[in-house]
Backbone as a chain_set.jsonl record, in Angstrom:
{"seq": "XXXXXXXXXXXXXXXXXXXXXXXXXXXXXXXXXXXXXXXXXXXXXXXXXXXXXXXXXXXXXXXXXXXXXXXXXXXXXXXXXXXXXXXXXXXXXXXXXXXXXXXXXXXXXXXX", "coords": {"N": [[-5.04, -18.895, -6.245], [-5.088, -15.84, -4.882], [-7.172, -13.141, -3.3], [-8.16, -9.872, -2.831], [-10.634, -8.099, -0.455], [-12.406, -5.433, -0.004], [-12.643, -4.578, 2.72], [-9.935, -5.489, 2.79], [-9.723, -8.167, 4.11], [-8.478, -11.071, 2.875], [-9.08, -13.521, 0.187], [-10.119, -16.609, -1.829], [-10.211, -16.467, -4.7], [-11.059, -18.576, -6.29], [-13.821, -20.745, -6.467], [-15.995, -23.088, -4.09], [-16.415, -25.11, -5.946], [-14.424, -25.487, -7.728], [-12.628, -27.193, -6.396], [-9.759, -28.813, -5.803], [-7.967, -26.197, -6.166], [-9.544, -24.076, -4.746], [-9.488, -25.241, -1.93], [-6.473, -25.144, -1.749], [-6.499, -22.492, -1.71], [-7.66, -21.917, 0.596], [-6.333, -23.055, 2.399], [-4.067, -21.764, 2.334], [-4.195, -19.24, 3.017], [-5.209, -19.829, 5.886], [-3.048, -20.364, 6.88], [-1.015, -18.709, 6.303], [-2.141, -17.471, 7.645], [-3.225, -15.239, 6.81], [-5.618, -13.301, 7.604], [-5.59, -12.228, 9.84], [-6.433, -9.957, 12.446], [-4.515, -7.688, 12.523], [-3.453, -8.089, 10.568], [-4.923, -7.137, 8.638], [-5.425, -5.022, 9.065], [-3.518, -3.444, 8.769], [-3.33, -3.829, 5.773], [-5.652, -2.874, 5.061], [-4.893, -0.426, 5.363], [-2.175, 0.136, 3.837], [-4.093, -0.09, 1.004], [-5.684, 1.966, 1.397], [-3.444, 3.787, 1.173], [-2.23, 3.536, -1.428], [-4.486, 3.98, -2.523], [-5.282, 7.016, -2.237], [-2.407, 7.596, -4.166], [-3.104, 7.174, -6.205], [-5.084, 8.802, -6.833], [-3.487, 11.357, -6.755], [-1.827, 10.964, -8.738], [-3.89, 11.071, -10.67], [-4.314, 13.425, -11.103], [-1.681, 14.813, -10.908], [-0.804, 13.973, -13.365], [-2.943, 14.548, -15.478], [-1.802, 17.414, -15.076], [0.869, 17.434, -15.763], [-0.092, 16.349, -18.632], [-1.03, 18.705, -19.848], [1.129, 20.753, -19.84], [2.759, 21.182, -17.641], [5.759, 21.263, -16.067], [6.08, 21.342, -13.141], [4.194, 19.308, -12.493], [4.699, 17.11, -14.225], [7.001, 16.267, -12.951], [5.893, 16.061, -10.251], [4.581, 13.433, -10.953], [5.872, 11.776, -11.474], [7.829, 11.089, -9.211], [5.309, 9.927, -7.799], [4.43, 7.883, -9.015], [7.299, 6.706, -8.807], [7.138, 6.274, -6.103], [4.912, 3.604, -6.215], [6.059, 1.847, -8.193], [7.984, 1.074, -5.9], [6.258, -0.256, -4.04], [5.102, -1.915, -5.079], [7.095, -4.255, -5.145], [8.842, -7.121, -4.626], [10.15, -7.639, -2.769], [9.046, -5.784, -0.809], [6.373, -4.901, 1.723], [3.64, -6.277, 1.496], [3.181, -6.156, -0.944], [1.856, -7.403, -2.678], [-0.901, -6.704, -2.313], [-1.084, -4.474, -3.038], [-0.079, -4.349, -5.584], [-2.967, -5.256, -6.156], [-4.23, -3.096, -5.93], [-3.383, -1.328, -7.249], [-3.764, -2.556, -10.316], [-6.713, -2.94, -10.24], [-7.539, -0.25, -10.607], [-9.11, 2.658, -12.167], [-7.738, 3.974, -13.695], [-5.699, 3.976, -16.47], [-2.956, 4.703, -16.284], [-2.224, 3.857, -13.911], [-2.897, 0.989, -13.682], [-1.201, -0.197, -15.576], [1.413, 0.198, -14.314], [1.459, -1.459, -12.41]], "CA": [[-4.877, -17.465, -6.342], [-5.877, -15.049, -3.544], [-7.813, -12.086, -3.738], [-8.509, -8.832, -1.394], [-11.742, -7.593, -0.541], [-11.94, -4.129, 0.103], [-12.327, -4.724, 3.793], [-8.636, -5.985, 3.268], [-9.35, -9.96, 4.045], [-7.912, -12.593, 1.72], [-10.325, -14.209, -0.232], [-9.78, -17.348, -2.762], [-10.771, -16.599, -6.351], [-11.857, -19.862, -6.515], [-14.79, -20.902, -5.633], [-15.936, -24.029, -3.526], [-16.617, -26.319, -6.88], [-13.192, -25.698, -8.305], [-12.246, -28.094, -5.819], [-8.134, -28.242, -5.304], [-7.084, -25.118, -6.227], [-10.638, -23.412, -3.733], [-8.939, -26.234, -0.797], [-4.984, -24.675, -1.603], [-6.419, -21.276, -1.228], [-8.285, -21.645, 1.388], [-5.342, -23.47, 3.361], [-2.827, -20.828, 2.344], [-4.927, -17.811, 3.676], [-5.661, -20.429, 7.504], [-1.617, -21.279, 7.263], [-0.337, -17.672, 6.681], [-2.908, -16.206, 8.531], [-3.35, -13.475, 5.722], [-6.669, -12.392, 7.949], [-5.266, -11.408, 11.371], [-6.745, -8.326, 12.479], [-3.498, -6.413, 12.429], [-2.584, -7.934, 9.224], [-6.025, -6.824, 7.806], [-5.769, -3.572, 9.303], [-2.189, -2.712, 7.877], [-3.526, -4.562, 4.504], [-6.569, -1.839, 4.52], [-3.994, 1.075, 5.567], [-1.859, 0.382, 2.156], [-4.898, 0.017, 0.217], [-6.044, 3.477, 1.216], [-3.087, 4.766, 0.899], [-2.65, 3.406, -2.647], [-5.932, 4.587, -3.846], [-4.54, 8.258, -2.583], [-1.355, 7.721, -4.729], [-3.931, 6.685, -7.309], [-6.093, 10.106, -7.124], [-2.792, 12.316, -6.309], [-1.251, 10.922, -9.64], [-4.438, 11.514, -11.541], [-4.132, 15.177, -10.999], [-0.469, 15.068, -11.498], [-0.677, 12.839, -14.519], [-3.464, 15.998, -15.673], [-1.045, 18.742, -15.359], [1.656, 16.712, -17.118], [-0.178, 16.345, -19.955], [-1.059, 20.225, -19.865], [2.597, 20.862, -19.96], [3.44, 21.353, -16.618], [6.885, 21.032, -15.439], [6.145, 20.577, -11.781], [3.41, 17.744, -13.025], [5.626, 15.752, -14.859], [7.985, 15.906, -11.338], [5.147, 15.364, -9.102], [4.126, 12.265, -11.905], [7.65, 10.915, -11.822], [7.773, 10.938, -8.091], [4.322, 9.32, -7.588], [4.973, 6.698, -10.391], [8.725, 5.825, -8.12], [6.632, 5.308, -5.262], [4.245, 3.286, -6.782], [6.775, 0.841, -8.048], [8.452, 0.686, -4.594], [5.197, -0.936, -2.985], [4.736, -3.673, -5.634], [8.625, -4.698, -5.385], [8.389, -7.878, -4.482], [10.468, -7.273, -0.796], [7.785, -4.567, 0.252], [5.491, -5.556, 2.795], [1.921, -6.622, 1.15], [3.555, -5.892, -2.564], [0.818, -8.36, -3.639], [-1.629, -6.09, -1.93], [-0.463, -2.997, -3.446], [-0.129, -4.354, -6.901], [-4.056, -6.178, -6.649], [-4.974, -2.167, -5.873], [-3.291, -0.576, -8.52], [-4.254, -3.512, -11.245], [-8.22, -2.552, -10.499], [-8.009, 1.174, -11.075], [-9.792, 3.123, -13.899], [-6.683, 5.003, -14.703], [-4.587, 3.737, -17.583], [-1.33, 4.62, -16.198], [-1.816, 2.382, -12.636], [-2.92, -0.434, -13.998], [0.313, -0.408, -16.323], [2.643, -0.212, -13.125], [1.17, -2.816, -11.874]], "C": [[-5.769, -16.803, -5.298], [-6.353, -13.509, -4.172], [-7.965, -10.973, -2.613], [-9.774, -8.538, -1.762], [-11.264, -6.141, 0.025], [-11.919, -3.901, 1.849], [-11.117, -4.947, 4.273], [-8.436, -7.316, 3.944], [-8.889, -10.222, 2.679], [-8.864, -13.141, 1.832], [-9.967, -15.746, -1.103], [-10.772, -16.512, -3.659], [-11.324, -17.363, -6.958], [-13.486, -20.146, -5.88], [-15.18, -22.713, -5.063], [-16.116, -25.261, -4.991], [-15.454, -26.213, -7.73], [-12.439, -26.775, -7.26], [-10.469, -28.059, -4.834], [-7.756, -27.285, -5.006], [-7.964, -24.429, -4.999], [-9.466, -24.174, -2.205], [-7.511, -25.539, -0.633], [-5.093, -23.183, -1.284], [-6.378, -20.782, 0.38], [-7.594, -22.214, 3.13], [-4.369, -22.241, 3.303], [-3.43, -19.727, 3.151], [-5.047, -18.746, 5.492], [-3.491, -20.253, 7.98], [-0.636, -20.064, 7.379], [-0.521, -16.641, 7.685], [-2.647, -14.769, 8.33], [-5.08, -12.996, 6.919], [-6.666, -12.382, 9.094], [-5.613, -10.423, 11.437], [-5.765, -7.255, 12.42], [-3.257, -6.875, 10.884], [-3.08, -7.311, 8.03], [-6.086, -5.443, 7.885], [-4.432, -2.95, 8.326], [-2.843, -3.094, 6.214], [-4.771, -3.015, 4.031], [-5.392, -0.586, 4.764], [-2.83, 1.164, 3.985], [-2.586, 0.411, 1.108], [-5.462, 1.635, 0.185], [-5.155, 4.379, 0.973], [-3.125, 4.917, -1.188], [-3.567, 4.001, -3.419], [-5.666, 6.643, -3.649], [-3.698, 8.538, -4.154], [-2.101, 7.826, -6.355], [-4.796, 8.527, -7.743], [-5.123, 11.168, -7.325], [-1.661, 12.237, -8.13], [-2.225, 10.881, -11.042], [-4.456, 13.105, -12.109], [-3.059, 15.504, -11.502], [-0.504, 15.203, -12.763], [-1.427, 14.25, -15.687], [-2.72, 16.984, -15.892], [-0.058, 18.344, -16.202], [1.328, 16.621, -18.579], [-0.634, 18.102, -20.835], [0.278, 20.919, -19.993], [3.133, 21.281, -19.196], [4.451, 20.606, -16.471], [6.718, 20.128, -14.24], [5.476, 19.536, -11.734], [3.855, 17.148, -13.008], [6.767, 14.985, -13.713], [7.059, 15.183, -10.156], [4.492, 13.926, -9.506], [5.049, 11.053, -11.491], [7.334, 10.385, -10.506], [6.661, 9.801, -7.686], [4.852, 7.678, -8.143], [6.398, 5.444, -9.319], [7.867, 4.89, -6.987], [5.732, 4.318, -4.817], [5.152, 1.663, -6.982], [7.724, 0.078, -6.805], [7.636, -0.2, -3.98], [5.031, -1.962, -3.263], [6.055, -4.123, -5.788], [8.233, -5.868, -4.564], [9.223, -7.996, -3.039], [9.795, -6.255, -0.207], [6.849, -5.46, 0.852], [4.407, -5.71, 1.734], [2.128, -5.878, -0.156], [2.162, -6.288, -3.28], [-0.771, -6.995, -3.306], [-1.797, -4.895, -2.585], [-1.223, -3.041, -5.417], [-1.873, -4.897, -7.253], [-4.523, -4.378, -6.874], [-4.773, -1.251, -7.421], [-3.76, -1.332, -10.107], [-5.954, -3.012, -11.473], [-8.454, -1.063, -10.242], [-8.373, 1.206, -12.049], [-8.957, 3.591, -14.402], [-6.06, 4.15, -14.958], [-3.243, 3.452, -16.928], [-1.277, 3.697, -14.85], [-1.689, 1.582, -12.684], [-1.697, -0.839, -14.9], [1.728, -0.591, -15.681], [2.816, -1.287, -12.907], [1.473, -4.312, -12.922]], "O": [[-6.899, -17.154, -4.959], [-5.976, -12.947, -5.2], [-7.862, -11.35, -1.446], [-10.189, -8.601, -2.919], [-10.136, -5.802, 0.382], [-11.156, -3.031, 2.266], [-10.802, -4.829, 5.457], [-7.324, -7.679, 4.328], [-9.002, -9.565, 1.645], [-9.535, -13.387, 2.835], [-8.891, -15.986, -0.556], [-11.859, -16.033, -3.335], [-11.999, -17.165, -7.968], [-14.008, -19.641, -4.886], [-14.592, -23.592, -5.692], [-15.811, -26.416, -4.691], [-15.505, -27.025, -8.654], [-11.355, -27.115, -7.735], [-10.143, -27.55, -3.762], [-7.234, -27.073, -3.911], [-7.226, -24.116, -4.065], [-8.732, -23.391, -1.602], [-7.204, -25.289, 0.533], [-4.169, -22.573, -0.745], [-5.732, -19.986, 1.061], [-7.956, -22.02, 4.29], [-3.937, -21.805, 4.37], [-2.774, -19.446, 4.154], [-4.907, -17.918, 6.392], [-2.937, -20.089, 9.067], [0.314, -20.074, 8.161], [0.089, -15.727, 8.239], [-2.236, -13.785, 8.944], [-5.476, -11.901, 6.519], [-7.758, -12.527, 9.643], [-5.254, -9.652, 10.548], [-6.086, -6.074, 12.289], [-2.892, -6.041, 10.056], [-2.512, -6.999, 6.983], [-6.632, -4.719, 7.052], [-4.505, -2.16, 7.384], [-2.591, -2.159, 5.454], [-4.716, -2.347, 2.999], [-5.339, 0.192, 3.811], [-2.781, 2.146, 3.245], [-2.05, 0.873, 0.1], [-5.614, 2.324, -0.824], [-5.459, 5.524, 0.639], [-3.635, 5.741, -1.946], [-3.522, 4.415, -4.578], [-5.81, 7.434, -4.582], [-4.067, 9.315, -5.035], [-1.682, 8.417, -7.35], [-4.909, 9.096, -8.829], [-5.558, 12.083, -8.024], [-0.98, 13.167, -8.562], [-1.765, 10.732, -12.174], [-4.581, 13.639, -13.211], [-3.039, 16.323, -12.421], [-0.301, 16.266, -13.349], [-0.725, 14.836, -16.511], [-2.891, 17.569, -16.962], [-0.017, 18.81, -17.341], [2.116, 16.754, -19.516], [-0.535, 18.442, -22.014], [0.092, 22.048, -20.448], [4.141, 21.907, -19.525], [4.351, 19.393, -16.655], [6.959, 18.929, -14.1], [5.909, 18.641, -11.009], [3.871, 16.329, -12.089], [7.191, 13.834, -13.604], [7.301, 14.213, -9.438], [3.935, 13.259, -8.634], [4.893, 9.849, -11.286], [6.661, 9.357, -10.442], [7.117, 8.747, -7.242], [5.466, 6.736, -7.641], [6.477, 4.225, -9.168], [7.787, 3.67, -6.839], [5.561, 4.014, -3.636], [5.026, 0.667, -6.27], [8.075, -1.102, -6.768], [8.214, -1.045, -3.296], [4.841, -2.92, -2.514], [6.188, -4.502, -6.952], [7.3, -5.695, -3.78], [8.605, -8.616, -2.174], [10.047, -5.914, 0.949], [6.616, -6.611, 0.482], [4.572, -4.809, 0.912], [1.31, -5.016, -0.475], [1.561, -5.678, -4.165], [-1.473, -6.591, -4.233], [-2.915, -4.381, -2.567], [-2.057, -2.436, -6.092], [-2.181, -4.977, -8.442], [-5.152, -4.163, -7.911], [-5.542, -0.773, -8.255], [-4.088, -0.563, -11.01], [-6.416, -2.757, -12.586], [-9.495, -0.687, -9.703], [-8.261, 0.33, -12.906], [-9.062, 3.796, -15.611], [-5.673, 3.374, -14.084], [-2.588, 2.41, -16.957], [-0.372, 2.873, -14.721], [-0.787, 0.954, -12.128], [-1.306, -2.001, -14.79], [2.736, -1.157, -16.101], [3.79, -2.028, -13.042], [1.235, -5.435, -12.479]]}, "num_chains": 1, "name": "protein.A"}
């Protein structure tokens, strides 16, 4: 299992005394070459945007429960494009979904 740092490398989850699985990570991340500088840079550019989508649908998410109309639209909306990123044919889905999984808000981590 792979991991992001917030720099946007690929990490293993493992660590060197898990042995195999540390060795299968640590080949998959050399073999895909998950830490190319462009791939790291696009990898941090969906992470930031993510954590937007993340702040822009706390606010929403806020007025929604206040009983805003346009909330619940600007919620909805957020929410679509949210599930679009972690679809598993989006570019760096995995990436997307590790960001929204380690938010504090309730409703991201539930997308994810």
């Amino acid at each position: 299992m792979l991991w992001f740092i917030d720099d946007g490398r690929a990490s293993p989850s493992f660590s060197e005394d898990d042995g195999v699985p540390y060795l299968r990570a640590v080949s998959t991340i050399d073999i895909l070459n998950l830490n190319d500088i462009k791939i790291v840079e696009e990898r941090k550019r969906l992470w930031n945007h993510c954590m937007r989508l993340i702040e822009k649908g706390d606010k929403a998410f806020e007025k929604y429960q206040n009983g805003s109309a346009a909330g619940k639209k600007e919620f909805e909306m957020i929410v679509l494009e949210m599930n679009e990123l972690i679809q598993p044919p989006s570019e760096f889905s995995a990436a997307a979904r590790a960001c929204f999984r380690g938010s504090s808000s309730k409703w991201a981590r539930e997308i994810a």
